[in-house]
C-alpha positions in Angstrom: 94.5 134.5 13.9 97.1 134.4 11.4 100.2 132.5 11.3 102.0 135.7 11.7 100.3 136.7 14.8 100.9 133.0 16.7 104.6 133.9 16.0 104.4 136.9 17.7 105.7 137.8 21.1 103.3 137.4 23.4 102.8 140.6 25.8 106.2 140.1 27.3 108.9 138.2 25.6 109.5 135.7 28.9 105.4 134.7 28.2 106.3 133.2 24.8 104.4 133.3 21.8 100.7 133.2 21.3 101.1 130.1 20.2 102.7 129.2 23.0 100.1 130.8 25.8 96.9 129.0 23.2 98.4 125.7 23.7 99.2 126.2 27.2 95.4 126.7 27.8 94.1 123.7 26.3 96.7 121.9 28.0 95.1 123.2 31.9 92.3 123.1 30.7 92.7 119.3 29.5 94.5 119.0 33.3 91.6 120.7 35.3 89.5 118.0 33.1 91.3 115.1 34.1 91.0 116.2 38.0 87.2 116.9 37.4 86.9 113.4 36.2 89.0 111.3 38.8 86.8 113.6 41.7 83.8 112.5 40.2 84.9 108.9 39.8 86.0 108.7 43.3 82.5 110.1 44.3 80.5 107.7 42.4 82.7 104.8 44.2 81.8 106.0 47.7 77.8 105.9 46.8 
């Protein structure tokens, strides 16, 4: 994607940029991560 397009308004303009909604994704997903890793820790502690 170019830079242009990352600038750009992203569907509606109270949603951002692309930029804006790409980094937002790696950031849940990062999040959802972090949960998957503390429910498995807690897991492996109980067996």
């Amino acid at each position: 994607m170019s830079d242009e397009k990352l600038k750009q308004v992203f569907v509606d303009e109270k949603y951002g940029t692309y930029q804006r909604n790409i980094d937002a994704m790696i950031e849940h997903s990062y999040y959802h991560l972090g949960q998957i890793v503390l429910i498995k820790k807690i897991i492996n502690e109980h067996n």
